[in-house]
C-alpha positions as CSV (number, residue, x, y, z in Angstrom):
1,X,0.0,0.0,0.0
2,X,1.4,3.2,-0.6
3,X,1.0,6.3,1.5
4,X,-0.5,9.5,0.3
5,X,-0.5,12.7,1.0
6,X,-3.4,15.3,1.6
7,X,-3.1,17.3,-1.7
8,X,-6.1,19.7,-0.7
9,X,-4.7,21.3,2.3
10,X,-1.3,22.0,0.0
11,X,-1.1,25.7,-0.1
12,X,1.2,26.8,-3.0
13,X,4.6,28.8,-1.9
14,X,4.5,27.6,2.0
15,X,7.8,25.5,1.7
16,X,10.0,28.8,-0.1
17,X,7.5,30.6,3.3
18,X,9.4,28.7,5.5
19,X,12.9,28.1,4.2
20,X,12.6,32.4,4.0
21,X,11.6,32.2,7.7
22,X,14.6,30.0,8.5
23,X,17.2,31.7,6.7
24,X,15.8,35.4,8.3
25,X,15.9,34.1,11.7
26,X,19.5,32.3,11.5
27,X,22.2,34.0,14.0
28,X,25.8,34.9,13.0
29,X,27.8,31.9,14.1
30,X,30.2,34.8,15.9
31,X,27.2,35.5,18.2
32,X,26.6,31.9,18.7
33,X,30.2,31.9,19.8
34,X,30.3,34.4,22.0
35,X,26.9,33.1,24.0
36,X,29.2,29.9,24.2
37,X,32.1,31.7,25.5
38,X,30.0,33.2,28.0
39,X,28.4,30.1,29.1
40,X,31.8,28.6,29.7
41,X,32.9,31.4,31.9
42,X,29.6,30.9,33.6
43,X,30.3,27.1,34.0
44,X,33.5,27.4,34.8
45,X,32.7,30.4,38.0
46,X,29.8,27.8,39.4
47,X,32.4,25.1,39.5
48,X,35.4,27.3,41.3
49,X,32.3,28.6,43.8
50,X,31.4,25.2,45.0
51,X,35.0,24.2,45.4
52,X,35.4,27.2,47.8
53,X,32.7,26.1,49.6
54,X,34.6,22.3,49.7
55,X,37.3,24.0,51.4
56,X,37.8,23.7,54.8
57,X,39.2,27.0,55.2
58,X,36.9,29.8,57.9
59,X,34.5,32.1,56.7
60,X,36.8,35.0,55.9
61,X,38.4,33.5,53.8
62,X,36.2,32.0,51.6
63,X,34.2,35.6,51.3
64,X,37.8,37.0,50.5
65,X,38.3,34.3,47.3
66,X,34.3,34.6,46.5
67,X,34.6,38.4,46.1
68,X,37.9,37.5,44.0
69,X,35.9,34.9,42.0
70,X,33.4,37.8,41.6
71,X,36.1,40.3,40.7
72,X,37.7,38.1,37.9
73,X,34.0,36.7,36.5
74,X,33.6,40.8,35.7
75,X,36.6,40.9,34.3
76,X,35.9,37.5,31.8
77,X,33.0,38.9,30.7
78,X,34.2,42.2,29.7
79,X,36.2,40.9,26.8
C-alpha cells in the first residue's frame, strides 16, 4: 500500500515561506560563539564557587576568594 499525501490542504509557496523564515531568523555563528564563550565562563565560575565552599578554610576566607571569583568573572566577561 502506498501512502498518500493530503493534496487539498497543500497551499502553493508555503515550503519557499518557511525556508525564507529559517534563513531570516539564522544567528551569526560569531554571536553563537560568544553566547558559548560566556556560558563557559559561567560554568566554569559555578564550579570554582562550590569548590570554595569544599574547602575547609573559615568564613573570611572563603568571602575573600568569592569576592575574588566575583572580581575576575567581571573581568571574563568584559572581553
Amino acid at each position: 500500500m502506498i501512502d498518500t499525501v493530503d493534496l487539498t490542504s497543500y497551499q502553493p509557496g508555503y515550503d519557499d515561506y518557511c525556508e525564507q523564515i529559517e534563513k531570516e531568523n539564522r544567528v551569526p555563528y560569531s554571536d553563537y560563539e560568544k553566547l558559548e564563550n560566556k556560558i563557559s565562563i559561567y560554568e566554569n565560575f559555578t564550579e570554582d564557587l562550590e569548590n570554595v565552599f569544599e574547602e575547609s578554610t573559615n568564613d573570611l576566607e572563603k568571602l575573600k576568594y568569592v569576592q575574588a571569583l566575583l572580581e575576575d568573572l567581571k573581568g571574563d566577561l568584559e572581553c
